[in-house]
C-alpha positions as CSV (number, residue, x, y, z in Angstrom):
1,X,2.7,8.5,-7.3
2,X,3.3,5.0,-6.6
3,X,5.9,3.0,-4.0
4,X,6.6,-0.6,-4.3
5,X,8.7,-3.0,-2.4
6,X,8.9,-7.2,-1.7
7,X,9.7,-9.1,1.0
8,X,10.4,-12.6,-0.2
9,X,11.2,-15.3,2.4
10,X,14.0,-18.1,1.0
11,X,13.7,-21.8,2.4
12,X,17.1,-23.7,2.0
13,X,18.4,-27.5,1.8
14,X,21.8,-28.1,4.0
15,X,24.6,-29.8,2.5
16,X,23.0,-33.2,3.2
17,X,20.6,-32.6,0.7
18,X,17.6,-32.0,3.5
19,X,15.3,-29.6,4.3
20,X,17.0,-27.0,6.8
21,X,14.8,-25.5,9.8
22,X,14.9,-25.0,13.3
23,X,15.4,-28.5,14.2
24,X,18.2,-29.2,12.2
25,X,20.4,-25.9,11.7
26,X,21.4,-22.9,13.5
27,X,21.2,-19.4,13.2
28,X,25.1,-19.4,13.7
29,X,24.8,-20.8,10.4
30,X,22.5,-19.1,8.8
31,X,24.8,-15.8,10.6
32,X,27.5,-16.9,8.3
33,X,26.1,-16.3,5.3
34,X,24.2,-13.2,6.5
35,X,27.7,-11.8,7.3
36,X,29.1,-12.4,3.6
37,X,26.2,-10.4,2.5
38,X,26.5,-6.1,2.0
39,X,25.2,-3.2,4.4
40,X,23.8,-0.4,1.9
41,X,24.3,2.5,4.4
42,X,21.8,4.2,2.2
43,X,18.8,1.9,2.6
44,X,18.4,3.8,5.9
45,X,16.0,4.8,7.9
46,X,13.8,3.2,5.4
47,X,14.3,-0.6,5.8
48,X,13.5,-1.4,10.2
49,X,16.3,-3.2,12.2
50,X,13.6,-3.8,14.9
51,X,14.0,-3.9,18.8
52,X,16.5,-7.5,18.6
53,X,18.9,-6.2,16.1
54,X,19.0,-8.6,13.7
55,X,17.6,-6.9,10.9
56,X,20.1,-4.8,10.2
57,X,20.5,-5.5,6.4
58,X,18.6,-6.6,3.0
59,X,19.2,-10.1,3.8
60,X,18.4,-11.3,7.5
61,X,17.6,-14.7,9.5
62,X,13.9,-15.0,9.6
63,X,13.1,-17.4,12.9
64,X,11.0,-16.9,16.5
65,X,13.2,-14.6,19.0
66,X,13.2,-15.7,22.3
67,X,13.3,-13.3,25.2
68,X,14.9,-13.4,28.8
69,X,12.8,-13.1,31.9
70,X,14.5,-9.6,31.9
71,X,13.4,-9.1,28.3
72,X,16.7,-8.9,26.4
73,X,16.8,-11.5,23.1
74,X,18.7,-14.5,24.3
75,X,18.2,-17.0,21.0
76,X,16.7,-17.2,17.5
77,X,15.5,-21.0,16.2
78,X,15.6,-19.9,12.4
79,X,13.6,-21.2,9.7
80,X,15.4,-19.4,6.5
81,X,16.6,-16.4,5.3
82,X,14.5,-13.1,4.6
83,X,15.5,-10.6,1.5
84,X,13.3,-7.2,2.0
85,X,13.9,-4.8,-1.1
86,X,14.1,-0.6,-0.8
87,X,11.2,1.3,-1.6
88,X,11.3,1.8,-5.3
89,X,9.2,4.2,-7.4
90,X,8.3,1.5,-10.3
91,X,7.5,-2.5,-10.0
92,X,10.4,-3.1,-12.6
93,X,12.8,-1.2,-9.7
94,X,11.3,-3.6,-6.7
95,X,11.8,-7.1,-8.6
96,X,15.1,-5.9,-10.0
97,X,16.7,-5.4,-7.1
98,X,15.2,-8.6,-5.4
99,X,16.6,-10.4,-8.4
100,X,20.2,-9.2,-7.6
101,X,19.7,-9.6,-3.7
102,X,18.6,-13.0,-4.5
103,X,21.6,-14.5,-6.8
104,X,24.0,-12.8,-4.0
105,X,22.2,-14.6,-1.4
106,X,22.1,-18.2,-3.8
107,X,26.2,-17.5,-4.4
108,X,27.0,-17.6,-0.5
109,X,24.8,-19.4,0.5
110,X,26.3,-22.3,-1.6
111,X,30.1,-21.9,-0.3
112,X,28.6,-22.6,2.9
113,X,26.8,-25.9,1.8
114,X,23.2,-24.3,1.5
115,X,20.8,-24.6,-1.9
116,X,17.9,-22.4,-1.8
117,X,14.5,-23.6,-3.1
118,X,11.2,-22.2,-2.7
119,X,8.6,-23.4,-0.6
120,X,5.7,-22.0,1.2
121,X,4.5,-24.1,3.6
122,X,7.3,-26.5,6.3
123,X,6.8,-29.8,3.8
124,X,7.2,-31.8,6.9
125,X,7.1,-30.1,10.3
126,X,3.1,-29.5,11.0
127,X,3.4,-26.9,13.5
128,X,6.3,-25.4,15.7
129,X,7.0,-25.6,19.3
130,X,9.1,-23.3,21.3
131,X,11.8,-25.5,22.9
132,X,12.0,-24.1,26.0
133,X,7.9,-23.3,26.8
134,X,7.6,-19.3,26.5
135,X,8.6,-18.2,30.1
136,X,6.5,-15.6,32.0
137,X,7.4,-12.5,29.7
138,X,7.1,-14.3,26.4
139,X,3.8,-14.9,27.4
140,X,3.1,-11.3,28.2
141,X,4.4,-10.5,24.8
142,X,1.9,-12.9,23.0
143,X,-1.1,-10.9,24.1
144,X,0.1,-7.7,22.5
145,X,-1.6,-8.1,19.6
146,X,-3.5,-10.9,17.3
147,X,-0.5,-11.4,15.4
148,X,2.1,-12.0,18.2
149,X,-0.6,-14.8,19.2
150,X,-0.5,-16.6,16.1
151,X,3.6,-15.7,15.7
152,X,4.0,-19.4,15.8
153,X,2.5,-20.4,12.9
154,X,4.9,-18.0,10.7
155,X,7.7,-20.5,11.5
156,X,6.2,-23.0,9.6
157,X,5.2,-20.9,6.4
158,X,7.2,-18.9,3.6
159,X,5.5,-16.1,1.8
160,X,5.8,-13.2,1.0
161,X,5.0,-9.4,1.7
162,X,4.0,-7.6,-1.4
163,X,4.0,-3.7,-0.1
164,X,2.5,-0.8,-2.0
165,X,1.1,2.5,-1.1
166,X,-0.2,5.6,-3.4
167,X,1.0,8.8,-2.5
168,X,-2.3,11.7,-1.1
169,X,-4.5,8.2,0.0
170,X,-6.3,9.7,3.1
171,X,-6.6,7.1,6.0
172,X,-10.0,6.7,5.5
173,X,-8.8,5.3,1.6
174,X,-6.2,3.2,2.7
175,X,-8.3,1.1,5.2
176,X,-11.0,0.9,2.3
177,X,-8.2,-0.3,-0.2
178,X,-7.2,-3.1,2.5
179,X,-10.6,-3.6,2.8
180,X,-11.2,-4.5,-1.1
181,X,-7.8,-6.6,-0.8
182,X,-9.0,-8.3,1.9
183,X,-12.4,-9.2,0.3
184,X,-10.6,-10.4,-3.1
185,X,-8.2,-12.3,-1.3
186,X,-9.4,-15.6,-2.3
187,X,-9.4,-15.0,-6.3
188,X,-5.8,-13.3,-5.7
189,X,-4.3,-16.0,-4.0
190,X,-3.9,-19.4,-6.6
191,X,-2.0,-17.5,-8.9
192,X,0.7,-18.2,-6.5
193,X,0.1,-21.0,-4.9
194,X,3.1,-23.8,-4.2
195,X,2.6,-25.5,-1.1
196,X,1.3,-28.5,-2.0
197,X,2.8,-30.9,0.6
198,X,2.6,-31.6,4.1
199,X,4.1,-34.2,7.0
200,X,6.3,-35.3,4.2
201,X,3.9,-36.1,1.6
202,X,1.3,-34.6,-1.5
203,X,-1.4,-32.5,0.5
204,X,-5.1,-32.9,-1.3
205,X,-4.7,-29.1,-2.4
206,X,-2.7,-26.4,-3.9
207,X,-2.2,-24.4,-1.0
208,X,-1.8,-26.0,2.5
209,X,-0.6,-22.4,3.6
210,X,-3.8,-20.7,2.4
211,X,-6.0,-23.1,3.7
212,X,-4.4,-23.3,7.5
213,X,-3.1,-19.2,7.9
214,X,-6.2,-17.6,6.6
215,X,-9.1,-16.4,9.2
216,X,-5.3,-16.7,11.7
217,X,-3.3,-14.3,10.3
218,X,-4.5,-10.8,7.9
219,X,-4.7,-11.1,4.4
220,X,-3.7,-7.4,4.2
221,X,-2.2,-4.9,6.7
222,X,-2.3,-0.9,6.6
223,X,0.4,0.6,8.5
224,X,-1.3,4.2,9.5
225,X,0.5,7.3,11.5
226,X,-1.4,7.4,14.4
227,X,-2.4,5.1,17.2
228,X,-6.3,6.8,17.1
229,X,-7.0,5.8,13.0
230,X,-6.4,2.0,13.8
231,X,-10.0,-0.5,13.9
232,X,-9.8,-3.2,16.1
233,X,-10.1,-6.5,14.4
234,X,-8.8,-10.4,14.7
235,X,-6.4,-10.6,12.5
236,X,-5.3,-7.0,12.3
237,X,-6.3,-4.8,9.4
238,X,-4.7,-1.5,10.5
239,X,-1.4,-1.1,12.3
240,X,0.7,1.5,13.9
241,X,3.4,2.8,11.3
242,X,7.0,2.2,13.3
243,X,9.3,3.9,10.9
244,X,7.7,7.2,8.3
245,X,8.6,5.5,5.4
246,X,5.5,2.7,6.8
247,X,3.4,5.7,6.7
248,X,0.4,5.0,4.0
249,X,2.0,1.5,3.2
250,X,-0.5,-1.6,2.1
251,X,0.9,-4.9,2.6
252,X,-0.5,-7.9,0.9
253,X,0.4,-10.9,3.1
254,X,-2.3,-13.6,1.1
255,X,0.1,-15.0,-1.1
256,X,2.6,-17.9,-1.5
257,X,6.1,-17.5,-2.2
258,X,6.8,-17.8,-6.1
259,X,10.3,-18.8,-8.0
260,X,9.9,-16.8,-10.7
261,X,10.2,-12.9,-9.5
262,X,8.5,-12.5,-12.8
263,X,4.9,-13.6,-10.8
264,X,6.0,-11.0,-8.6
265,X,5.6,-8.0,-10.9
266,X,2.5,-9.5,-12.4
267,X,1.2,-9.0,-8.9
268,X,2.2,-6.1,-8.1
269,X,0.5,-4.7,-11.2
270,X,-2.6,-6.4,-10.6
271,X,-2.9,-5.0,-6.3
272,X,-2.2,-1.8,-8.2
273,X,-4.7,-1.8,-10.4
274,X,-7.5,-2.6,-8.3
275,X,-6.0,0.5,-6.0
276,X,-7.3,2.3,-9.3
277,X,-10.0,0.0,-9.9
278,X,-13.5,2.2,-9.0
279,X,-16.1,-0.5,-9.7
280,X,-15.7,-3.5,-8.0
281,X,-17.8,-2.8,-4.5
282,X,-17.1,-5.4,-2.3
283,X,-15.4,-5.0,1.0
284,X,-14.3,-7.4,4.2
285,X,-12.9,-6.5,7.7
286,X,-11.3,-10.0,8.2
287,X,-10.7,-13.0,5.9
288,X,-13.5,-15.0,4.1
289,X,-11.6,-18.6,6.1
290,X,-14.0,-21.3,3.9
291,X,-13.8,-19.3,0.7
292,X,-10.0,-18.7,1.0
293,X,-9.7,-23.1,1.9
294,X,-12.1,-23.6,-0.9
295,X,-9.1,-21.3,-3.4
296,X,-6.5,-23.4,-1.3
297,X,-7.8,-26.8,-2.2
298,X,-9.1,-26.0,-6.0
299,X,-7.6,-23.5,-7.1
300,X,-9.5,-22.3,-10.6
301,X,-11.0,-25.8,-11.0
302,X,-13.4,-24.4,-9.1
303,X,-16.1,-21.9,-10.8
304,X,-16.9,-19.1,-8.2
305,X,-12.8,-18.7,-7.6
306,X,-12.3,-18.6,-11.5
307,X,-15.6,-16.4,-12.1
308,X,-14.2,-14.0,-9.1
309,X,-10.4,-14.2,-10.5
310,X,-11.7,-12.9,-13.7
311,X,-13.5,-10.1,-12.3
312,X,-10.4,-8.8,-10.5
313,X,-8.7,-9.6,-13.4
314,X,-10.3,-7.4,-15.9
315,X,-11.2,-5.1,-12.9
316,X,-7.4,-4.2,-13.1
317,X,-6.5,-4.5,-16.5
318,X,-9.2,-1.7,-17.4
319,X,-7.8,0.3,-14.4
320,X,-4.2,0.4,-16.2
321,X,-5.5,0.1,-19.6
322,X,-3.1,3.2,-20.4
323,X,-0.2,2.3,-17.7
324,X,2.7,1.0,-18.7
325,X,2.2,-1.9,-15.9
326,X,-0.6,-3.2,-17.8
327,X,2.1,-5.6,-19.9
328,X,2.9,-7.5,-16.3
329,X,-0.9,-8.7,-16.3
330,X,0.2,-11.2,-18.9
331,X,1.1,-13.9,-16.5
332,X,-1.9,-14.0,-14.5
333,X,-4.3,-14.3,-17.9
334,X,-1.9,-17.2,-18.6
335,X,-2.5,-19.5,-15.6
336,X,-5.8,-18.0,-15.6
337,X,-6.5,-19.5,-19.1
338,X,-5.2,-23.1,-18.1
339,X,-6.6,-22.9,-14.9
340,X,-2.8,-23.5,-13.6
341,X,-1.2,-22.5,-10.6
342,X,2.9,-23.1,-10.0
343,X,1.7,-26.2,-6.9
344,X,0.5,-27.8,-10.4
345,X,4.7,-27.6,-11.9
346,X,5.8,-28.8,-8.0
347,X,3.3,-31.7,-8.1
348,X,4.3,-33.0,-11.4
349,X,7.4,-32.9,-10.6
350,X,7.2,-35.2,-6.9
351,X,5.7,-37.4,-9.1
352,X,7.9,-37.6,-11.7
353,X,11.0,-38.3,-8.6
354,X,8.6,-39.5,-5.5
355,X,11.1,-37.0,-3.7
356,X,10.0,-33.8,-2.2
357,X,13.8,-32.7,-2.4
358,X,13.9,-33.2,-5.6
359,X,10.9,-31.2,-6.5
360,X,11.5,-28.6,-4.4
361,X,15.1,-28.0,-6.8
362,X,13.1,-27.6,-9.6
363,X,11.9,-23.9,-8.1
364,X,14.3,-21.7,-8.8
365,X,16.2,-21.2,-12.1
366,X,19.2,-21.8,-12.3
């Protein structure tokens, strides 16, 4: 009844031991490790290569395409490297295979002098800007839609897309389900937060990529089959499905990137249970921005995020009190409990080395 997949976005340090981006590395580079990497011939024409043919595997550079006058790709600044899973039938199926996808990417990435670690916010760029200015048809392309105007801002965050979708939801269902996501978004979000620095230092919050995307970019997108079900909004709720397997797909797009693929799962579980969830009535077009920066900066020190995290938390666990999923909840009641998030593990550890570098290794597991 039930489709899952991840899109997890992977940040790297070059061989000098820095932070690797746009400014400093090249998508040759990045190219060379996407080239050690397999094509499943299988995983199509369910995964998208997209109009510039770069996405043509699991693993592919993530970075702003730049365009000719003419409109043919002529470059790619990257800012790290993307691993999208298959559609899977079960959340175990999803983080499995972007567990495996992941160590192959961490094995060649190292032989060519890369380290991954997880980030979800640029810890010292504030904001990119194209290098060439957009010529004339770049600039037609950035009107297309509310997301292609704000398609800066994604080369300065990591996070991923957690994607979902209920087989027999009617349209009318699925834009109510992003709907509910959208309005819960806030209580969702610290349990993955870990961007906690910004222009090279300790920002004041958990979350600098919560507090500057949201009310800029969607907190959920539904990808529907037809052009006449979508509803006009700023961000976009609802967009046009571009391959059939998008058909009836709910992305949540809220959340930080998290280390432990474990947090992942937990999540999963939790959208899906407030798919099933029939009692919590709330619904939003658009982002709440100031409750969304008050979740960014506070986390579940503060008492209406906690009190609302706890409602969305038992909401679900009730939902899937007989699903086997229920057991991936366990997580969330944990941080929930301590009122931790993972920025609290990255903090401690920049102040136990005074080195964002060396915090930022502590992410992954070895």
């Amino acid at each position: 009844m039930f489709a899952f997949g991840i899109e997890h976005e992977v940040a790297f340090l070059n061989r000098q031991g820095v932070f690797a981006d746009y400014t400093n590395s090249t998508f040759e580079e990045f190219d060379r490790i996407v080239a050690q990497l397999p094509r499943y011939e299988a995983d199509y024409p369910q995964l998208r290569i997209g109009d510039a043919g770069i996405k043509v595997k699991r693993w592919y550079i993530e970075g702003f395409e730049r365009y000719s006058l003419e409109g043919w790709v002529t470059a790619c600044p990257p800012k790290g490297i993307e691993i999208r899973t298959t559609i899977h039938s079960s959340i175990a199926g999803a983080v499995q295979e972007l567990t495996e996808s992941f160590d192959l990417l961490r094995q060649v990435a190292h032989t060519e002098g890369f380290t991954p670690v997880l980030v979800s916010y640029h810890p010292y760029q504030r904001a990119f800007t194209p290098d060439p200015p957009l010529n004339a048809y770049e600039q037609q392309r950035r009107v297309l839609s509310p997301e292609k105007r704000t398609a800066f801002l994604p080369m300065v965050t990591y996070g991923p897309d957690l994607n979902l979708s209920l087989q027999g939801m009617s349209n009318a269902e699925i834009i109510d389900a992003g709907k509910k996501l959208t309005y819960y978004s806030p209580f969702i979000v610290p349990f993955s937060a870990s961007s906690p620095f910004y222009e090279g230092k300790a920002w004041e919050g958990l979350s600098v990529r919560t507090f500057i995307r949201t009310g800029i970019r969607p907190a959920t997108m539904v990808f529907l089959e037809r052009p006449e079900d979508l509803i006009a909004s700023s961000p976009s709720l609802t967009k046009p499905a571009r391959l059939p397997a998008e058909v009836g797909r709910i992305e949540f797009k809220a959340c930080d990137s998290c280390a432990d693929f474990t947090l992942y799962a937990a999540l999963l579980a939790l959208l899906k249970g407030l798919l099933l969830d029939e009692t919590l009535p709330e619904r939003l077009l658009v982002p709440d921005t100031a409750l969304h920066q008050v979740a960014a900066r506070k986390g579940f020190a503060d008492a209406r995020i906690e009190e609302g995290a706890w409602s969305i938390l038992e909401a679900a666990s009730k939902a899937l009190c007989d699903d086997t999923d229920h057991t991936y909840l366990r997580p969330l009641y944990a941080l929930l409990r301590e009122k931790k998030t993972p920025a609290h593990a990255l903090i401690q550890a920049y102040q136990s080395t005074g080195s964002i570098e060396e915090a930022l290794k502590t992410t992954y597991p070895s």
